[in-house]
Wavefront OBJ file of the C-alpha trace (Angstrom):
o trace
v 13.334 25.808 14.267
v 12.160 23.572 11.931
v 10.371 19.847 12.376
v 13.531 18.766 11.280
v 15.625 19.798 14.128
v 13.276 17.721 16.421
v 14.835 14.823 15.252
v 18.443 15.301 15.986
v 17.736 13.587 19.409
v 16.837 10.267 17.861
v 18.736 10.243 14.041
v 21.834 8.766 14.011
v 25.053 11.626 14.164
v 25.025 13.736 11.407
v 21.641 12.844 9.570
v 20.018 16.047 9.808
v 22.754 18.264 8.194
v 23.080 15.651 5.427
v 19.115 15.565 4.871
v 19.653 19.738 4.972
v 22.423 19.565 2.642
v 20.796 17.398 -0.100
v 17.924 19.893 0.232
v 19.775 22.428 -0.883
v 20.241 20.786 -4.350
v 16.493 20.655 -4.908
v 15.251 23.839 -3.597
v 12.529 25.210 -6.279
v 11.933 21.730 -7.421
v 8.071 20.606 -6.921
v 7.243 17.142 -5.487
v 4.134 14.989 -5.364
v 3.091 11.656 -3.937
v 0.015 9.929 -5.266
v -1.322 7.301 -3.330
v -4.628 4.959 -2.931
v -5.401 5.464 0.505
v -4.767 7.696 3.702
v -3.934 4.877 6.304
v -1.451 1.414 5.921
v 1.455 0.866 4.052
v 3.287 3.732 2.291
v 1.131 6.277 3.519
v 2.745 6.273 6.808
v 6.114 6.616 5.439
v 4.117 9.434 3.208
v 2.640 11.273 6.306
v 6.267 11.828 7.969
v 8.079 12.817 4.657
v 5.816 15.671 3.619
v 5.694 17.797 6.316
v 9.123 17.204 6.818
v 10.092 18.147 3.562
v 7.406 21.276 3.351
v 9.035 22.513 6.573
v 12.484 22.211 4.676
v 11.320 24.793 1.744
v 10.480 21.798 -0.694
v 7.290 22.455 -2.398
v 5.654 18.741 -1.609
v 1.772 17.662 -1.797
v 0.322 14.160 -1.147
v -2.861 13.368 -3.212
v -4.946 10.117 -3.126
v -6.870 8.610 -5.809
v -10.699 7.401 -5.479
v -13.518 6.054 -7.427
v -16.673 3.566 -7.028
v -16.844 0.075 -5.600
v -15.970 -1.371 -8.313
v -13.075 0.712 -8.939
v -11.812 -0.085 -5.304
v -12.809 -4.191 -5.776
v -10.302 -4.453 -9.303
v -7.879 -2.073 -7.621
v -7.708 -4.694 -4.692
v -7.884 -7.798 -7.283
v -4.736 -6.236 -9.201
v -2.711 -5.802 -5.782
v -3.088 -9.380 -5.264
v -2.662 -11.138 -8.368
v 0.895 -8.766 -8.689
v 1.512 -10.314 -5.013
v 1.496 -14.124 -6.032
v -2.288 -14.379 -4.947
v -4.431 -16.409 -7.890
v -6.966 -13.909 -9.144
v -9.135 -13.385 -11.950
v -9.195 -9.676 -13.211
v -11.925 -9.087 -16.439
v -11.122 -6.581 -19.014
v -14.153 -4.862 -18.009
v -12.892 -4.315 -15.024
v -9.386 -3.246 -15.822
v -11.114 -0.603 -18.290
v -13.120 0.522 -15.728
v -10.306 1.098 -13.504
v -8.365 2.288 -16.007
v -11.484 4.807 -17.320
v -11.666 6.315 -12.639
v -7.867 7.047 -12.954
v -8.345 9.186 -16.293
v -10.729 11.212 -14.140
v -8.578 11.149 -11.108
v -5.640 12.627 -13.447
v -8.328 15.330 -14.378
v -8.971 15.896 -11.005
v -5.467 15.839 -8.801
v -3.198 18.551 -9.990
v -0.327 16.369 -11.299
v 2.130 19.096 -12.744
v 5.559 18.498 -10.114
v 9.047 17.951 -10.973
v 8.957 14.260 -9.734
v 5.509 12.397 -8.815
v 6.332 9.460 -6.602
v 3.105 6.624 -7.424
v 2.886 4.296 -4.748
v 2.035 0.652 -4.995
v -0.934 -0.512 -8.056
v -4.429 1.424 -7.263
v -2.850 4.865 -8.811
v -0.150 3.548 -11.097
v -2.063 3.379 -14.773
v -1.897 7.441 -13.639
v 0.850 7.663 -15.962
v -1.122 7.319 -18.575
v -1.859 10.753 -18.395
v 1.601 12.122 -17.674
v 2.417 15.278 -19.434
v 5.617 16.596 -17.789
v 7.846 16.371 -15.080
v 10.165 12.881 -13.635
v 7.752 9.792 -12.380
v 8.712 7.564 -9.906
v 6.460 4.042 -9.460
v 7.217 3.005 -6.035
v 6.697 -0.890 -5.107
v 5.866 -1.597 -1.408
v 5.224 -5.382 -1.634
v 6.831 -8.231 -3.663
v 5.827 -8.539 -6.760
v 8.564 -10.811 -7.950
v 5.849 -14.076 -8.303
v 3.433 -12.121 -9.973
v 0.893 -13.571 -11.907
v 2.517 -13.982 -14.981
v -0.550 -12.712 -17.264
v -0.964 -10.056 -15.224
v 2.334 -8.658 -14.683
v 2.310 -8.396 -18.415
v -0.560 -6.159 -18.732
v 1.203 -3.992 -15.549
v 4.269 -4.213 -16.649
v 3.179 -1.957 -20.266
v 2.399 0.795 -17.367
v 5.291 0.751 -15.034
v 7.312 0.659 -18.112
v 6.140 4.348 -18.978
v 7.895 5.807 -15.741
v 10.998 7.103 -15.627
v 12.415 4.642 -12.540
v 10.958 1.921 -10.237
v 12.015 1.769 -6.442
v 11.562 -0.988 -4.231
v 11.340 -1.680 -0.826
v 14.027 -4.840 -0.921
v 16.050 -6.702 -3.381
v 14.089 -9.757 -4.815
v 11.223 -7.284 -4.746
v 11.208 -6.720 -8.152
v 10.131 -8.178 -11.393
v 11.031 -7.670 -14.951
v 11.318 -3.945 -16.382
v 12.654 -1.703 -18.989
v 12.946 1.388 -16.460
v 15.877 2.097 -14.343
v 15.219 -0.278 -10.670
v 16.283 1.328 -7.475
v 15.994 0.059 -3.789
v 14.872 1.920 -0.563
v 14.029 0.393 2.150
v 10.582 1.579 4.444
v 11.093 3.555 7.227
v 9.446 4.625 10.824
v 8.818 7.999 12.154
v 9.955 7.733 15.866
v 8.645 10.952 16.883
v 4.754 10.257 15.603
v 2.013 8.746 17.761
v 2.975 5.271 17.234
v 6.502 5.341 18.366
v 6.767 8.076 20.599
v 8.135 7.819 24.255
v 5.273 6.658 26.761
v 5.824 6.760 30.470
v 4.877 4.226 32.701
v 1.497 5.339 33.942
v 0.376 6.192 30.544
v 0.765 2.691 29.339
v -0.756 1.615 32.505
v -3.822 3.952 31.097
v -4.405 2.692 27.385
v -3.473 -0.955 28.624
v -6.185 -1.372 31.250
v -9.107 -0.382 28.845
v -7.937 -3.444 26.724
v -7.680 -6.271 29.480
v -3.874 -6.674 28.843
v -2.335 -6.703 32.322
v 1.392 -6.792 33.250
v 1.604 -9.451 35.857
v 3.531 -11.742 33.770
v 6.362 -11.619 31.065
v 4.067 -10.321 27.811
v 4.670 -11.524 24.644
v 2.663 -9.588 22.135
v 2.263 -10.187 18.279
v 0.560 -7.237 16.104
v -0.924 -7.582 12.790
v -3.451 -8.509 10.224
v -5.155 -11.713 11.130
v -4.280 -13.645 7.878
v -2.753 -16.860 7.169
v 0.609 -15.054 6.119
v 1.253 -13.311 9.502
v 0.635 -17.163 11.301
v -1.453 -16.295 14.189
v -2.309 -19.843 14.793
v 1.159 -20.944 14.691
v 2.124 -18.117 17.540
v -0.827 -19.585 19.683
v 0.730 -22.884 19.474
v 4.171 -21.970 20.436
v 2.938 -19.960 22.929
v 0.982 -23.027 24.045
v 4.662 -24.579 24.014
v 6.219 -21.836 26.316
v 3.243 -22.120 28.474
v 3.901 -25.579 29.961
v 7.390 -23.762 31.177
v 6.946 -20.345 31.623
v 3.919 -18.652 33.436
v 3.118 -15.715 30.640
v 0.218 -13.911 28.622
v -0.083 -13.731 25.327
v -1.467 -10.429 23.214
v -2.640 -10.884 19.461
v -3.485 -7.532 18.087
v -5.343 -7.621 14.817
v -4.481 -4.728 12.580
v -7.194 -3.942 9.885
v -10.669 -6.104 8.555
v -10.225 -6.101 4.808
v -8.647 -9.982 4.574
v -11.251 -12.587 3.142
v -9.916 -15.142 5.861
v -9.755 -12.759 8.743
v -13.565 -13.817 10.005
v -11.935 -17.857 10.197
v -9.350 -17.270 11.904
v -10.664 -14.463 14.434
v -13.115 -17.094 15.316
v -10.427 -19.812 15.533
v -8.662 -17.641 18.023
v -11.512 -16.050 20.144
v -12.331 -19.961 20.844
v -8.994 -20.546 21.870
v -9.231 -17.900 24.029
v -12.156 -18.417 25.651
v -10.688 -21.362 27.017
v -7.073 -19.524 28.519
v -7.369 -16.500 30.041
v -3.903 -15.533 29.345
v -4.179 -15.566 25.881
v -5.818 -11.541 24.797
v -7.454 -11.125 21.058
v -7.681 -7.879 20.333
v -9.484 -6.383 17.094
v -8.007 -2.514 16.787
v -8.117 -0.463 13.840
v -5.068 0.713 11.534
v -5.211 3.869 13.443
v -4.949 2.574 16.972
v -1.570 4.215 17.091
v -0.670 4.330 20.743
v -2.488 1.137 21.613
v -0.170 -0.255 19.841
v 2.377 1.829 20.733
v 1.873 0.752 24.307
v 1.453 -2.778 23.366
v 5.038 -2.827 21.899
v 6.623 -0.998 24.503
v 5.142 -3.325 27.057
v 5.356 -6.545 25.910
v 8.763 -8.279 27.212
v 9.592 -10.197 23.211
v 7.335 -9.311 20.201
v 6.594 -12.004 17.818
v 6.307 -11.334 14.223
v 5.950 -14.933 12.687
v 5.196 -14.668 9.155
v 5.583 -17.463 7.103
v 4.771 -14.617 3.955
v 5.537 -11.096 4.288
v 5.630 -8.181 2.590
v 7.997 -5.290 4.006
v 6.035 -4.640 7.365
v 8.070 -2.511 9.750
v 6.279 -4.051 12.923
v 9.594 -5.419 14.170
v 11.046 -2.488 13.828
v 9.051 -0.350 15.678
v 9.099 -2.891 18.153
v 13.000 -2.794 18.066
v 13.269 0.906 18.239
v 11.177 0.353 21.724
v 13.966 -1.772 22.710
v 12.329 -4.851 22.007
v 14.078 -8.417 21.058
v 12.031 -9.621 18.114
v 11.064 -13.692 17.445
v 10.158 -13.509 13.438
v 9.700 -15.476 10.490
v 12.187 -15.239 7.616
v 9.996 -13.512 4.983
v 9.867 -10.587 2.964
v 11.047 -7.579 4.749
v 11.944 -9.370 8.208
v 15.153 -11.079 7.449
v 16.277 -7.585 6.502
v 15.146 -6.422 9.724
v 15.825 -8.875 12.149
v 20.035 -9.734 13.190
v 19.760 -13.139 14.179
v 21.172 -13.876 17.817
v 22.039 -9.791 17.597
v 18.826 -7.971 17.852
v 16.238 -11.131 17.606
v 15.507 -14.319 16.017
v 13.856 -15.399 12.891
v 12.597 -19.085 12.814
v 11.031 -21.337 10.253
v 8.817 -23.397 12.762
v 6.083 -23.184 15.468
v 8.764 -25.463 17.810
v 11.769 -22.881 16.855
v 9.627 -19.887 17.767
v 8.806 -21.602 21.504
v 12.565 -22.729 21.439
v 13.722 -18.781 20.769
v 10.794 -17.336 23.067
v 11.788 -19.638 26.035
v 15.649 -19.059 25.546
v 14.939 -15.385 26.016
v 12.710 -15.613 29.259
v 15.829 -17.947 30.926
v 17.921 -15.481 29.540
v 16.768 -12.017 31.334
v 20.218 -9.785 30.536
v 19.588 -11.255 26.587
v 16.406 -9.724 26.671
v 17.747 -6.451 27.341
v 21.340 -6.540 25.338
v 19.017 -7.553 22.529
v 16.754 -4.481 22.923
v 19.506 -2.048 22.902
v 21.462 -3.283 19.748
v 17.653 -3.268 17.900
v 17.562 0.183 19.064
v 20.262 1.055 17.453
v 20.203 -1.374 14.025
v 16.588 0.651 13.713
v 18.283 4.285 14.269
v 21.016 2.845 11.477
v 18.931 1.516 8.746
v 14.998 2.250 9.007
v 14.314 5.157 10.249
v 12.467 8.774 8.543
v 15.538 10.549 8.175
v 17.958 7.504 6.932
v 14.618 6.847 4.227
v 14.719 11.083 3.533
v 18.371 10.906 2.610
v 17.519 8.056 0.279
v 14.606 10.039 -1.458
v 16.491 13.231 -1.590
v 19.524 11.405 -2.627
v 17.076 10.209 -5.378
v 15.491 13.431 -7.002
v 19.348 14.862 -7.046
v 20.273 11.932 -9.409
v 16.336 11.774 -11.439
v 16.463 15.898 -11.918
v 20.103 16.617 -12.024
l 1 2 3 4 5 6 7 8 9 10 11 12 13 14 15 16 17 18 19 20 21 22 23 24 25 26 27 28 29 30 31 32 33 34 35 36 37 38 39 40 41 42 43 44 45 46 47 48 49 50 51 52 53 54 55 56 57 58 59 60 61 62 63 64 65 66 67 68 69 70 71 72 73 74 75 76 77 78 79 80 81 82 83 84 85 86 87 88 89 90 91 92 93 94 95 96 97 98 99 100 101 102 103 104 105 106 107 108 109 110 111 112 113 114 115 116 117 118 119 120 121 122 123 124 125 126 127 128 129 130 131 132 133 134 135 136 137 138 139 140 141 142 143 144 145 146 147 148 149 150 151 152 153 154 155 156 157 158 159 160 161 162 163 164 165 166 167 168 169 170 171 172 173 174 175 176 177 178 179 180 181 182 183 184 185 186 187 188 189 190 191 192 193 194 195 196 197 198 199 200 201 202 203 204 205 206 207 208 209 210 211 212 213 214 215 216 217 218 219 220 221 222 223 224 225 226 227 228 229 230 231 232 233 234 235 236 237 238 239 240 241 242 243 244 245 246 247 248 249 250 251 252 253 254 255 256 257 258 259 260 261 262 263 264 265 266 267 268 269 270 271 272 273 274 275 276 277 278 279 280 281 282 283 284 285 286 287 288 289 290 291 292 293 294 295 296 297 298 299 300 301 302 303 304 305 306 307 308 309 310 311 312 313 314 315 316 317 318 319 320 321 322 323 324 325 326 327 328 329 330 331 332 333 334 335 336 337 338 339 340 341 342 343 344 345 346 347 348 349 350 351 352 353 354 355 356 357 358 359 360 361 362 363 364 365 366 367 368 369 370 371 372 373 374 375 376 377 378 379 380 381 382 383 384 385 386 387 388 389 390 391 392 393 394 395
């Protein structure tokens, strides 16, 4: 039996033999994925699909590129001044990051039938194309890109074959044929898997996060754009109703402003012990699997987003989601169906405390964002789409 077959118990009716069918079309076709990193963002999408696909007979390899600090530091300016962010990238350093991903295309074997380049550290890799069907695939929005630097990207991307994006208004201005796909979870890995009872009881205790009390539990990077402060205060709002903790879970400790705020919010909870910080690493998979699947709403209030798929994991655990309406979480969230999304700290109390007097919309909620995530977002809905894909790019 193949890893495929595992997930006929979860995929919607049908799935597999599609995903199995479309295989068929590609057999003997070679397939790589380049990315800059091992952990966060595509990569997780990355880490389902290519076992997946090996098991399936589909010759597929996942290589990431590297170089020096300063390589890393302009790789990092680049991703933010094609997010909006106002950065100041020298030509020095492009060439220099330019000059690491000439070696990198000496050292990653890069002869495949279609080589999928995620996101900006790898993408001046096709550069050094020689063969084969490239694919530059755009996790974030870059449509407010800095307009001097989307220029200078834009003369790269426009040397691949096709773009794909994660949702419409994604994109920016190219020459190359623009597809969309949206992200996807893998609901039979570590962070999404079933967890009983007592096991949640066992990685919750270790963190302080007890289950006394309705939970509401927001995970992810402690920036500005994911609102932390605005969820304290609206949980601040609930408070003075509703007797329940609150769990803020910081994901990763790259962000300039992280240090701020995690200060901001250890303070205010020093003073309320119902209010948990937590600091846990991108890999903290079934804390925060446990997190999700105990908390009674998950918050996701973003005032900027890119296409994070935290509500959707959170849905697929039969959660009822209270979001911002940003990037990817519009998409995600069905208002008054499988959530909320709100613009304001007092609509995100309004929504939170609506649910809590609301006990059988808690659960109606969870079911149909169960099923909206086994629809739309998860591995094997995103494997027909890439399959679906190389049939069209190598037919």
């Amino acid at each position: 039996m193949s890893r495929l077959d595992d997930y006929r118990r979860v995929a919607g009716p049908g799935a597999v033999d599609f995903i199995l069918r479309l295989a068929e079309q590609v057999q003997g076709r070679r397939f790589l994925h380049v990315t800059g990193g091992r952990l966060g963002g595509a990569t997780e999408m990355v880490r389902a699909a290519v076992p997946i696909l090996s098991d399936l007979g589909l010759d597929t390899r996942w290589e990431v590129t590297g170089g020096d600090s300063a390589y890393y530091a302009t790789a990092r300016t680049l991703q933010a001044a094609l997010e909006g962010a106002e950065r100041v990238l020298s030509e020095e350093g492009l060439a220099r990051w330019g000059d690491m991903n000439r070696l990198n295309a000496k050292k990653i074997d890069l002869d495949a039938d279609v080589i999928h380049v995620h996101d900006g550290q790898p993408a001046s890799l096709v550069a050094d194309r020689t063969a084969g069907r490239w694919v530059w695939r755009c996790s974030f929005d870059c449509a407010g890109a800095q307009a001097g630097t989307w220029s200078y990207f834009r003369q790269l991307v426009d040397q691949y074959d096709a773009a794909v994006f994660a949702l419409p208004g994604f994109e920016a201005r190219l020459a190359v044929p623009m597809y969309v796909i949206a992200p996807s979870i893998d609901p039979l890995s570590e962070r999404n898997r079933e967890l009983g009872p007592r096991e949640i009881g066992e990685i919750l205790g270790p963190l302080g996060v007890g289950r006394d009390k309705p939970l509401l539990v927001q995970i992810g990077p402690f920036t500005r754009a994911h609102d932390p402060l605005g969820v304290v205060n609206a949980y601040r709002i609930v408070k003075r109703h509703h007797d329940v903790r609150l769990v803020l879970a910081g994901i990763g400790d790259g962000e300039p402003e992280r240090p701020e705020l995690l200060s901001q919010l250890l303070e205010a909870a020093h003073e309320d012990p119902d209010l948990v910080v937590l600091e846990l690493p991108s890999e903290a998979h079934r804390q925060i699997n446990a997190l999700q699947r105990a908390a009674t709403i998950v918050l996701q209030k973003s005032v900027r987003a890119a296409f994070d798929l935290w509500p959707a994991e959170a849905m697929w655990k039969g959660k009822p989601v209270v979001g911002g309406y940003a990037g990817g979480l519009a998409q995600q969230i069905i208002p008054d169906v499988t959530g909320h999304t709100v613009h304001s700290v007092e609509g995100a109390a309004f929504c939170i405390r609506h649910l809590l007097n609301n006990p059988e919309l808690i659960a109606r909620m969870g079911a149909a964002g169960r099923e909206h995530v086994r629809r739309s977002f998860l591995i094997t809905r995103h494997l027909v789409d890439e399959l679906a894909l190389v049939v069209h790019l190598t037919r």
